[in-house]
TIVO-2410 file (N, C-alpha, C; in nm, 3 decimals):
# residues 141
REC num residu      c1      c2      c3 atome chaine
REC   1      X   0.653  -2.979  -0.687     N      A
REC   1      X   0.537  -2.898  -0.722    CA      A
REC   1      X   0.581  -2.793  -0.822     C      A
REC   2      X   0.535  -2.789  -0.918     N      A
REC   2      X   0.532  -2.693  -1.048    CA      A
REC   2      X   0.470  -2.549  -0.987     C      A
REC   3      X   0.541  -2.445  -0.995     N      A
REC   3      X   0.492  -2.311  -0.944    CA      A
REC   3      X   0.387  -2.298  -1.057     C      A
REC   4      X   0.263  -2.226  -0.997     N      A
REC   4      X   0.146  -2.155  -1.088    CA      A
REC   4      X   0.223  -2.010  -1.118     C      A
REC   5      X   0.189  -1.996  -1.202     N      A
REC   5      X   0.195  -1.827  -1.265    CA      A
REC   5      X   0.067  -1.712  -1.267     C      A
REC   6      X   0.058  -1.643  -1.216     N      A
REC   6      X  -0.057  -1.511  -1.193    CA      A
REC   6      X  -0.062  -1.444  -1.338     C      A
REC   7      X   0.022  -1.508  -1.448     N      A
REC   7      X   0.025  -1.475  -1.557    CA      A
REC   7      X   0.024  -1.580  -1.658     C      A
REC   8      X  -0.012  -1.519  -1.811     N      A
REC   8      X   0.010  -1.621  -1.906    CA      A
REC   8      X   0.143  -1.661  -1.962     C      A
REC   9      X   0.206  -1.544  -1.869     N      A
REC   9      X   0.363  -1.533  -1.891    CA      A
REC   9      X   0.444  -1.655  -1.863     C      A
REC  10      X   0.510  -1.813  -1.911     N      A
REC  10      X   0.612  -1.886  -1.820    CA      A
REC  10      X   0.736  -1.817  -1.767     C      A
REC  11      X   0.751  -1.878  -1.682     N      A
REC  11      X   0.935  -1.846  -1.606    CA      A
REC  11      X   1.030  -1.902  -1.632     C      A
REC  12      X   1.130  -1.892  -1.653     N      A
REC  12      X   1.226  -2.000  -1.667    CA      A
REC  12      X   1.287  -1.974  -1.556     C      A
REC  13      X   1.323  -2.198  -1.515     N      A
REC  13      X   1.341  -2.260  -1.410    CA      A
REC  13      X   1.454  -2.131  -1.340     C      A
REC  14      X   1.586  -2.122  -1.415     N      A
REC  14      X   1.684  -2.080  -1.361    CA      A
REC  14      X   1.614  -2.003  -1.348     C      A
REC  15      X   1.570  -1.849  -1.396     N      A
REC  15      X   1.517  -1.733  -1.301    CA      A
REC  15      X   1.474  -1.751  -1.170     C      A
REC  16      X   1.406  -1.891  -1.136     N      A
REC  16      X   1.374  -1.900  -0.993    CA      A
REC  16      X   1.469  -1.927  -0.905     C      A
REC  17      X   1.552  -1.991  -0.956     N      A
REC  17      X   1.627  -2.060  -0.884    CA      A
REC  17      X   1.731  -1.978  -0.896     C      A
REC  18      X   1.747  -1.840  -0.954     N      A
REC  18      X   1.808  -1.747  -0.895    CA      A
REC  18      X   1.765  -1.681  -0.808     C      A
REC  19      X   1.630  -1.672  -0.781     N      A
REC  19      X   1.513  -1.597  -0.722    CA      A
REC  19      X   1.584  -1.655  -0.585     C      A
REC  20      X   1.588  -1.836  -0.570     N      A
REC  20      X   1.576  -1.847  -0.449    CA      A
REC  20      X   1.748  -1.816  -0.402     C      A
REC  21      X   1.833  -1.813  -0.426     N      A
REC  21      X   1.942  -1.739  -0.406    CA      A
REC  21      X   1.931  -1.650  -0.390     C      A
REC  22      X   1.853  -1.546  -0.423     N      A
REC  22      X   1.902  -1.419  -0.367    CA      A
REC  22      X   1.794  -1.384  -0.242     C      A
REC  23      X   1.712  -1.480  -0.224     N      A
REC  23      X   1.638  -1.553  -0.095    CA      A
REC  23      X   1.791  -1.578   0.003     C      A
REC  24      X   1.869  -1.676  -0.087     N      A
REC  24      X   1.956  -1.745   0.039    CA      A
REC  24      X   2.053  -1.660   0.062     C      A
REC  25      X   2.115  -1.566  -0.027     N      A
REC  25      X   2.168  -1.438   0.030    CA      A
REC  25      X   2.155  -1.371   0.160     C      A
REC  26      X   1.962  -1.309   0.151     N      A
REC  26      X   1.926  -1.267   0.241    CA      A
REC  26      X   1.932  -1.304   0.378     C      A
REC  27      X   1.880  -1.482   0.361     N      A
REC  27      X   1.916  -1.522   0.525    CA      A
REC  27      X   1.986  -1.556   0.584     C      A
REC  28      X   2.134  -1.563   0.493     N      A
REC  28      X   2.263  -1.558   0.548    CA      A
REC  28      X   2.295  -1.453   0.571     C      A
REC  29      X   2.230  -1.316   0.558     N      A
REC  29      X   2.314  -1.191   0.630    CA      A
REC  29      X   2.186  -1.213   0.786     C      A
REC  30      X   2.051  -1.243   0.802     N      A
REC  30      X   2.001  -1.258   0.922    CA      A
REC  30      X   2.055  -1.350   0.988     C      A
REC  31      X   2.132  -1.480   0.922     N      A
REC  31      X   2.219  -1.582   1.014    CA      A
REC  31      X   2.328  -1.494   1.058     C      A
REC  32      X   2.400  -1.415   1.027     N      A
REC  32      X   2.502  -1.381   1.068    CA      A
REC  32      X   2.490  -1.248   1.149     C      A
REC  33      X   2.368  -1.190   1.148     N      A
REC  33      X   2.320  -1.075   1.247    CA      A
REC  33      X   2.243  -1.195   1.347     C      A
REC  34      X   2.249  -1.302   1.334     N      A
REC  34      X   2.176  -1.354   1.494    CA      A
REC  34      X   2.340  -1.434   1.529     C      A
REC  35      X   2.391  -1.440   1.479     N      A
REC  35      X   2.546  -1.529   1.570    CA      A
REC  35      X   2.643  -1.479   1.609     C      A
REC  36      X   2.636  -1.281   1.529     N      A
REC  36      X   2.734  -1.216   1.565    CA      A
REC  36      X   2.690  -1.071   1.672     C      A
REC  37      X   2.791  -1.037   1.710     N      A
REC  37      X   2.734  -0.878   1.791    CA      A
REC  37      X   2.677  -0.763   1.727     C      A
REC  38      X   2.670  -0.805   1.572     N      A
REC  38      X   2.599  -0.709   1.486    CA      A
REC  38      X   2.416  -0.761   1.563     C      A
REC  39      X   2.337  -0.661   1.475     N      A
REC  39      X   2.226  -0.640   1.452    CA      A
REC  39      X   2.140  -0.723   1.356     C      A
REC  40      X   2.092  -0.754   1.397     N      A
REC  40      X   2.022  -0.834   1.211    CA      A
REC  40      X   1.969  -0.746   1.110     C      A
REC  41      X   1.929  -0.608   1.145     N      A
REC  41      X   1.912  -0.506   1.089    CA      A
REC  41      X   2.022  -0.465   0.988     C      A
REC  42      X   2.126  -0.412   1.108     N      A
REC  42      X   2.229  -0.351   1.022    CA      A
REC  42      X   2.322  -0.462   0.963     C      A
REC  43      X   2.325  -0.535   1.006     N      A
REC  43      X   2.435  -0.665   0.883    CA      A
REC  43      X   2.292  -0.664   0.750     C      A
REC  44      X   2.162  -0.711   0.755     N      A
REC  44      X   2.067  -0.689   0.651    CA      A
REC  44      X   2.134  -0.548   0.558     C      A
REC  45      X   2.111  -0.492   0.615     N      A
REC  45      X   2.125  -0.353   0.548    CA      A
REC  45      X   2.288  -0.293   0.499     C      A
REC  46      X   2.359  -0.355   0.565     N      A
REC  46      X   2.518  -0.290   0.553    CA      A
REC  46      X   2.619  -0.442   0.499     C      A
REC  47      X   2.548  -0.559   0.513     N      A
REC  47      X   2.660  -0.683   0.508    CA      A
REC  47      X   2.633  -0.731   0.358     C      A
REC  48      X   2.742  -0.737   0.324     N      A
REC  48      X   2.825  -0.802   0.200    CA      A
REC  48      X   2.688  -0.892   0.155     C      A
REC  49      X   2.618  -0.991   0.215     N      A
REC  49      X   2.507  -1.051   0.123    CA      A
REC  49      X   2.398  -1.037   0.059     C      A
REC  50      X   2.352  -0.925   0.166     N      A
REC  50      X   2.226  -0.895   0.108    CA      A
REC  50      X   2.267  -0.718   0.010     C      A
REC  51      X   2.389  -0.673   0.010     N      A
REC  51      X   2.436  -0.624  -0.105    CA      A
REC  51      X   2.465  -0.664  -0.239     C      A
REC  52      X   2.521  -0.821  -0.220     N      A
REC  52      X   2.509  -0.887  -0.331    CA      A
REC  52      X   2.396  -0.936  -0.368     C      A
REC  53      X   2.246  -0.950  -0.252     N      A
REC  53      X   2.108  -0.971  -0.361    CA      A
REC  53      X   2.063  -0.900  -0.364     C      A
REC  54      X   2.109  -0.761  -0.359     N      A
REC  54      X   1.981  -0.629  -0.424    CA      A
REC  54      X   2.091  -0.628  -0.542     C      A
REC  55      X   2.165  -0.625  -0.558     N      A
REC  55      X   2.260  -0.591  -0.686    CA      A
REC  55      X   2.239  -0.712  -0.777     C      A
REC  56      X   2.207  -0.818  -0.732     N      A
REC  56      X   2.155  -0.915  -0.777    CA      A
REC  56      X   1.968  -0.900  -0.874     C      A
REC  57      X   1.939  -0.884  -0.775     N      A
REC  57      X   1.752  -0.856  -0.800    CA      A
REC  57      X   1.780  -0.713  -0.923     C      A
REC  58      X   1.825  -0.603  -0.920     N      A
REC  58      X   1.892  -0.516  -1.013    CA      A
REC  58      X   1.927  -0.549  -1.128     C      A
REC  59      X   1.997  -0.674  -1.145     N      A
REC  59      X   2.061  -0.707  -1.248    CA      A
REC  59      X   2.027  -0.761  -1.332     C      A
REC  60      X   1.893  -0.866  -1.281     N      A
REC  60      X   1.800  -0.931  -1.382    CA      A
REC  60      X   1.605  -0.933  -1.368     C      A
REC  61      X   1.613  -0.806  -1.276     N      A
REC  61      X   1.469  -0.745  -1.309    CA      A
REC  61      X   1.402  -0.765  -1.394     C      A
REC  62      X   1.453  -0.722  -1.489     N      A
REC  62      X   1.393  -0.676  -1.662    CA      A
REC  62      X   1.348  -0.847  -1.711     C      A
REC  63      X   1.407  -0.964  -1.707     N      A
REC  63      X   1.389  -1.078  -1.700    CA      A
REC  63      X   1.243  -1.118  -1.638     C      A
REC  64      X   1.195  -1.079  -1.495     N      A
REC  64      X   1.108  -1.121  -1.481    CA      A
REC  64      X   0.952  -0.988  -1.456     C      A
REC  65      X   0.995  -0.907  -1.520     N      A
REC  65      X   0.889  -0.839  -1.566    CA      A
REC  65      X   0.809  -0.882  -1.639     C      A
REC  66      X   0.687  -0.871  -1.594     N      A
REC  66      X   0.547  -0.977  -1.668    CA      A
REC  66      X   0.512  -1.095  -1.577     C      A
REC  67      X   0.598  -1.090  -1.556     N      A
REC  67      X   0.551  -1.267  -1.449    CA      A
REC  67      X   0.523  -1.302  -1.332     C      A
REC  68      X   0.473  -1.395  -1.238     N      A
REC  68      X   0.499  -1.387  -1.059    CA      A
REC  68      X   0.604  -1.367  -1.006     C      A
REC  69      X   0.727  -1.394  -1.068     N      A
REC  69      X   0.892  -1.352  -1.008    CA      A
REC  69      X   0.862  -1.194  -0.979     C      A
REC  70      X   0.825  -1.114  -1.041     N      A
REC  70      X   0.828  -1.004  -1.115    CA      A
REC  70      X   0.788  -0.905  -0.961     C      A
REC  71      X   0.692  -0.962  -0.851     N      A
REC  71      X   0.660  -0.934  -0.723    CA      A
REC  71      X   0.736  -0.988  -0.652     C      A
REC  72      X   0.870  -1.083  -0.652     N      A
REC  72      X   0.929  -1.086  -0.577    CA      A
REC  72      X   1.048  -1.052  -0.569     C      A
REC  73      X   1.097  -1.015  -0.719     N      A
REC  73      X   1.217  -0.931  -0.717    CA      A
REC  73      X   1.165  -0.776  -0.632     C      A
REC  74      X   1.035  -0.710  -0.677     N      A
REC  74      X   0.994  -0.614  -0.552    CA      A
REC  74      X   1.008  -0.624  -0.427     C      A
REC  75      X   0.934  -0.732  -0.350     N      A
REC  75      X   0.952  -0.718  -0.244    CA      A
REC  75      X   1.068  -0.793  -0.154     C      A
REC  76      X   1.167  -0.827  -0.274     N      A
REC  76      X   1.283  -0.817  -0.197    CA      A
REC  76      X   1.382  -0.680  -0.209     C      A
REC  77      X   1.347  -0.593  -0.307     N      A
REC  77      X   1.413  -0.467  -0.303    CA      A
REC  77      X   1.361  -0.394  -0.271     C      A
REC  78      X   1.222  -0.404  -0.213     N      A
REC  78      X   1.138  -0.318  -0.063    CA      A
REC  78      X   1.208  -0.326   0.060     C      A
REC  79      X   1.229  -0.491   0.049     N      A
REC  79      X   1.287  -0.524   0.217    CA      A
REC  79      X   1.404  -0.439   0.223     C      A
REC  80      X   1.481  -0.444   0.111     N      A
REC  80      X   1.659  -0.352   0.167    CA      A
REC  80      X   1.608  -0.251   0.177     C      A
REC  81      X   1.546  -0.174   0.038     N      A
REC  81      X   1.566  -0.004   0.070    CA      A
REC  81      X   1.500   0.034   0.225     C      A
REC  82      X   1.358  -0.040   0.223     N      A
REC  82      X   1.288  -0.015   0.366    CA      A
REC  82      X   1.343  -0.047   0.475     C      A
REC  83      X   1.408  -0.154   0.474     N      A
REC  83      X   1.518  -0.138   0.602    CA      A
REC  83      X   1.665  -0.043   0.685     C      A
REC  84      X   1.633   0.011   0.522     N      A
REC  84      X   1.747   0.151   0.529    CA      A
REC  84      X   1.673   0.212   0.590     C      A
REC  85      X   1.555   0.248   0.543     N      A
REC  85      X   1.470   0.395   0.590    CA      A
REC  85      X   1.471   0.381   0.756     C      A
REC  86      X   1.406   0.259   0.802     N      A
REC  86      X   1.376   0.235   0.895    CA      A
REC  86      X   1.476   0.212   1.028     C      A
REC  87      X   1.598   0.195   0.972     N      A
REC  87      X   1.750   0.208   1.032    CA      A
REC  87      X   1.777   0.376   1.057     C      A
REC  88      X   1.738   0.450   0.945     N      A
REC  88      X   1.785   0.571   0.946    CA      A
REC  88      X   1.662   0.655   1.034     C      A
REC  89      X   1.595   0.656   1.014     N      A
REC  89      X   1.478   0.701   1.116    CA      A
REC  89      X   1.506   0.658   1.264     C      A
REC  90      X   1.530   0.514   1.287     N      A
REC  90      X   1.563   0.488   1.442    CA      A
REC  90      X   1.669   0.548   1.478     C      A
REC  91      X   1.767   0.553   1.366     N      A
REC  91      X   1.883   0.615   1.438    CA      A
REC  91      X   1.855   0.777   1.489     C      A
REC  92      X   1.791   0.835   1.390     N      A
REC  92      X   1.761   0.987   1.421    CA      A
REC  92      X   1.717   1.001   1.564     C      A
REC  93      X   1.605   0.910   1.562     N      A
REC  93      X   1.479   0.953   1.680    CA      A
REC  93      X   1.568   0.899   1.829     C      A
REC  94      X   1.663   0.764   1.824     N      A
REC  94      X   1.776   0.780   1.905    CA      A
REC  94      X   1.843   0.874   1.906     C      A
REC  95      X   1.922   0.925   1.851     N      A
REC  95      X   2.010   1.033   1.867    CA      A
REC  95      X   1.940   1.205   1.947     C      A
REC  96      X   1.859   1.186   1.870     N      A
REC  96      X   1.758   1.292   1.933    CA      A
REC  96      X   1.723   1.295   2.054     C      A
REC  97      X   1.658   1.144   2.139     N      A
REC  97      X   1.667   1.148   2.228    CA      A
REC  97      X   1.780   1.066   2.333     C      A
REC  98      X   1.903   1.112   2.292     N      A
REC  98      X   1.988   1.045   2.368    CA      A
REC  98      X   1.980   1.152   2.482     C      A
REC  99      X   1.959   1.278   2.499     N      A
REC  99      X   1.978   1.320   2.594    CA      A
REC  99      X   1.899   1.345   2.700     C      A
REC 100      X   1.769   1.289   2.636     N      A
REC 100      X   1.731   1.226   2.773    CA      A
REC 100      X   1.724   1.121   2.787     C      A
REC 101      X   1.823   1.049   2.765     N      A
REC 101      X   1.890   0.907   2.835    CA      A
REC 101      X   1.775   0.824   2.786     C      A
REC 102      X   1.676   0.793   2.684     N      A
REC 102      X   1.608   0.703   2.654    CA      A
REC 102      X   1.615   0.636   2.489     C      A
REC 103      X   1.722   0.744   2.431     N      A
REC 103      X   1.772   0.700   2.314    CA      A
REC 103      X   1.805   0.580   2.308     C      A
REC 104      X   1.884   0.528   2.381     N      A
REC 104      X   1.974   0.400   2.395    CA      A
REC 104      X   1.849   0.288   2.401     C      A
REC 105      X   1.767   0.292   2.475     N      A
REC 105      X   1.645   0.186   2.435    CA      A
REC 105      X   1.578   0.243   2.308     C      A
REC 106      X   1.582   0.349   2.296     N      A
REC 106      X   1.475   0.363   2.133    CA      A
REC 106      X   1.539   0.285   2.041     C      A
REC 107      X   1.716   0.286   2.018     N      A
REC 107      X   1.770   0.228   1.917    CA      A
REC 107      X   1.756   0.095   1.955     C      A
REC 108      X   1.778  -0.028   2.096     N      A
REC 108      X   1.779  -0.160   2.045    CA      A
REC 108      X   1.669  -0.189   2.062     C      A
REC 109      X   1.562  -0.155   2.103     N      A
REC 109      X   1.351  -0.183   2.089    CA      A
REC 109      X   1.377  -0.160   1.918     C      A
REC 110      X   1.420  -0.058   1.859     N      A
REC 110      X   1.389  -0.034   1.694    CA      A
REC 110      X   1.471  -0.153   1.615     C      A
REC 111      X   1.568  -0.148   1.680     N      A
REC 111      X   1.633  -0.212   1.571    CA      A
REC 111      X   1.649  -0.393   1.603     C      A
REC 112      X   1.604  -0.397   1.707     N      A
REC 112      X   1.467  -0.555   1.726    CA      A
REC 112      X   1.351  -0.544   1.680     C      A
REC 113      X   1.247  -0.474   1.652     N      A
REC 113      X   1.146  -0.472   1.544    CA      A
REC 113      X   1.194  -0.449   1.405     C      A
REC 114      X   1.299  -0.401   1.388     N      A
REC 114      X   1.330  -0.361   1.206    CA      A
REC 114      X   1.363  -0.530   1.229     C      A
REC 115      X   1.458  -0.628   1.282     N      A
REC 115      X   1.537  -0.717   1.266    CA      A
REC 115      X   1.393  -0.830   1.278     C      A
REC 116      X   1.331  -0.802   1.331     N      A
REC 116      X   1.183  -0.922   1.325    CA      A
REC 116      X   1.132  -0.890   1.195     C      A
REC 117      X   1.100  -0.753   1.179     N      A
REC 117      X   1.027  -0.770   1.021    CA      A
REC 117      X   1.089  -0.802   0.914     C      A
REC 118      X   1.242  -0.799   0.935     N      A
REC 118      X   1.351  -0.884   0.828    CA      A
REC 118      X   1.331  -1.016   0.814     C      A
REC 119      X   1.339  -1.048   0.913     N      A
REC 119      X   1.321  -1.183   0.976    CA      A
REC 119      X   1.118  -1.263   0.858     C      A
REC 120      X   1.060  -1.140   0.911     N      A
REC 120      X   0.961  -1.189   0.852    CA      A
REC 120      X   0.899  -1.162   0.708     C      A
REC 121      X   0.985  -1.118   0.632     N      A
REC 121      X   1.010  -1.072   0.510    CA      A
REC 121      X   1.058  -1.190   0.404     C      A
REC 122      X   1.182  -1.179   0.491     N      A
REC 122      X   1.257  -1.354   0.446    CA      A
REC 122      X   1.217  -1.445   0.449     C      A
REC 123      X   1.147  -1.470   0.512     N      A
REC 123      X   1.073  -1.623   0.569    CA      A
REC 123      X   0.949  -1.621   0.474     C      A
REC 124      X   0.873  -1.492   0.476     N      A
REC 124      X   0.721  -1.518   0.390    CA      A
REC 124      X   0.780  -1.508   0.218     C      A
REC 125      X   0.847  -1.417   0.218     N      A
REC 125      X   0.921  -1.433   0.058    CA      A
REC 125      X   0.913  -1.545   0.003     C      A
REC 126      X   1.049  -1.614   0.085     N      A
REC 126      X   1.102  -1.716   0.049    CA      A
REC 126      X   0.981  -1.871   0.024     C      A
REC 127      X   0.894  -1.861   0.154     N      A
REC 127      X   0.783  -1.946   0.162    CA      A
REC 127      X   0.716  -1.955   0.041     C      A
REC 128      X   0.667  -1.807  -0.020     N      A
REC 128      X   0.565  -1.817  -0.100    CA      A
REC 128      X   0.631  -1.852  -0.253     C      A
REC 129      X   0.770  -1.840  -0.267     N      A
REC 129      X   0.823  -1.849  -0.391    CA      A
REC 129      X   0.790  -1.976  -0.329     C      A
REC 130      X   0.887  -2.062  -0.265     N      A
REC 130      X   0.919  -2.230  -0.286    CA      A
REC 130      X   0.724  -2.326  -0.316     C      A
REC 131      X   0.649  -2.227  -0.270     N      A
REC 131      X   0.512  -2.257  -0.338    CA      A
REC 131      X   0.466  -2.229  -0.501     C      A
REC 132      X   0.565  -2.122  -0.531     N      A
REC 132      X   0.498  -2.073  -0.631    CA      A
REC 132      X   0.416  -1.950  -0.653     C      A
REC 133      X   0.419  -1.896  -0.570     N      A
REC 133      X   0.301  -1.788  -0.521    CA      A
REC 133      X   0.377  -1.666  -0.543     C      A
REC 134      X   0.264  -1.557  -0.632     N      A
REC 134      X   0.338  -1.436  -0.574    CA      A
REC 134      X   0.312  -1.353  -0.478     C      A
REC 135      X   0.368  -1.238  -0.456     N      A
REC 135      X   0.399  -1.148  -0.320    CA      A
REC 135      X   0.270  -1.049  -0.334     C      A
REC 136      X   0.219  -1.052  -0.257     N      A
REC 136      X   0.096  -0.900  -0.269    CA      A
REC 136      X   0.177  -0.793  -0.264     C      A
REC 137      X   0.145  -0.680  -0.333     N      A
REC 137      X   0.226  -0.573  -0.326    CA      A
REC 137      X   0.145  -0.476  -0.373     C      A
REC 138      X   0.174  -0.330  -0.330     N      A
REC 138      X   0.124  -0.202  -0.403    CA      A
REC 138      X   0.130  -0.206  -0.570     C      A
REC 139      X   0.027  -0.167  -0.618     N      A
REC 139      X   0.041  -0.152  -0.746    CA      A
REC 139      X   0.195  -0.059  -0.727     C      A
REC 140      X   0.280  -0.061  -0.871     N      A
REC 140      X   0.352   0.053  -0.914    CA      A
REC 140      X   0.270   0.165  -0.951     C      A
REC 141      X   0.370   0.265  -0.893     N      A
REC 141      X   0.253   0.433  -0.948    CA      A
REC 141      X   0.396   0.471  -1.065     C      A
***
């Protein structure tokens, strides 16, 4: 299936098919936060792969500006930074309440919902590229 474009803009093939690499980046750091004693959160956010696809998505942005890629290099460099935020916030609101002994569930309840919405980030990303489709997203301000 030939991807449609939301633009009059074409893509070239390789741009996607870097696109979907730095797709397969991503779900090799959630494969390796579900097989190891890490987090799927924090390997997302701290592990060697999905450092190499935001540095990746960074590197050839400017490439798919104008086009449907152009929403998914976004909302794959939503998913990291927002998974930072959302790491760093759980950690606070744990720490805060560690002393009354309910921290310790605030952090693995949080950081099992940050690791599902990774989970479901990756999966709809990746879905809607291998269709062709782009990502709904906030306008840029």
């Amino acid at each position: 299936m030939e991807p449609e474009t939301s633009t009059a803009v074409s893509v070239n093939r390789g741009l996607i098919d870097y696109t979907h690499w730095i797709y397969g980046l991503h779900a090799f750091s959630v494969l390796i936060g579900l097989t190891t004693l890490h987090s799927i959160a924090g390997h997302f956010a701290f592990g060697l792969p999905s450092i190499i696809a935001v540095i990746m998505n960074y590197a050839r942005r400017s490439e798919a500006r104008g086009t449907w890629l152009e929403s998914h290099f976004r909302w794959q460099i939503r998913t990291f930074w927002y998974s930072w935020l959302w790491i760093f916030v759980t950690s606070i609101l744990a720490a805060l309440l560690l002393i009354f002994l309910v921290g310790f569930v605030i952090a693995i309840v949080g950081f099992a919902l940050i690791g599902l919405w990774i989970i479901y980030r990756v999966a709809r990303g990746w879905l809607a590229l291998r269709d062709g489709r782009p990502m709904p997203l906030p306008p840029v301000v």
